[in-house]
N, C-alpha and C positions, 0 to 999 in steps of 0.2 A: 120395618126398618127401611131406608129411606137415604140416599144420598144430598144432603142439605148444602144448597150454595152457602161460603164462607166471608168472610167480608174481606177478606185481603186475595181474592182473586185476581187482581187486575197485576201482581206480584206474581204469575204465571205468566210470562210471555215472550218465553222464547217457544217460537213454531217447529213444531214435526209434520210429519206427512206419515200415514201408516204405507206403507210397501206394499199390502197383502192384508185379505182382515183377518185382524185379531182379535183379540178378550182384553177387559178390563173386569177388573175384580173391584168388590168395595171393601178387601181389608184380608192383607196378606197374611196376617198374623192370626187369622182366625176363620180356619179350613171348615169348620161346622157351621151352615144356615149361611154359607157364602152370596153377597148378592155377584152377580155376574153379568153381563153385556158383551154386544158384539160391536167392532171399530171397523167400518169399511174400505177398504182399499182405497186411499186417497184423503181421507178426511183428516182434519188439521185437530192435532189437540197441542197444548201448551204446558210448557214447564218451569219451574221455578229455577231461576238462573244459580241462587244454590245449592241445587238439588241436582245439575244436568253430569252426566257423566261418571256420578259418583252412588255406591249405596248399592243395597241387594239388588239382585235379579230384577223385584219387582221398584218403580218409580213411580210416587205422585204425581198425577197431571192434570188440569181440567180441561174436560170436554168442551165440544161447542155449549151443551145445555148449560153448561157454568156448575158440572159437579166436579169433584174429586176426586174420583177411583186411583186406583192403580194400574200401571199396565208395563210390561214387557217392550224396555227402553229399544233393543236389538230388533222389534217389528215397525222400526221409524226411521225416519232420513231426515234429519234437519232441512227447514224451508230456507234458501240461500235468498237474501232480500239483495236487491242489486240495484 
């Protein structure tokens, strides 16, 4: 199994910044044969502007690679564009 880029990715793009590295998961709702990754201190993933702020613990994001895990919104800082 395999995280597959989605075709409305470019529909991600509000910026985070990770705090501190984290985990992303490929599917919160299913604790058994979990895939998992690690996010490093600094690196930018993106959020679906109806998705920011709101919804369980865990949030869909995509990566630089252009996947879609989940991850733990409270390990991120929005990127302030100025």
């Amino acid at each position: 199994m395999s995280l597959q880029p989605a075709p409305f990715l470019d529909e991600f793009a509000i910026a985070y910044q990770a705090m501190h590295d984290t985990k992303w998961i490929g599917n919160p709702a299913n604790p058994v044969n979990q895939l998992v990754g690690l996010i490093r201190q600094g690196e930018t993933i993106w959020l679906h502007p109806d998705r920011v702020g709101s919804g369980p613990v865990w949030t869909q994001a995509r990566l630089e690679d252009r996947t879609l895990p989940y991850v733990q919104l409270a390990d991120f800082k929005k990127v302030v564009v100025e």
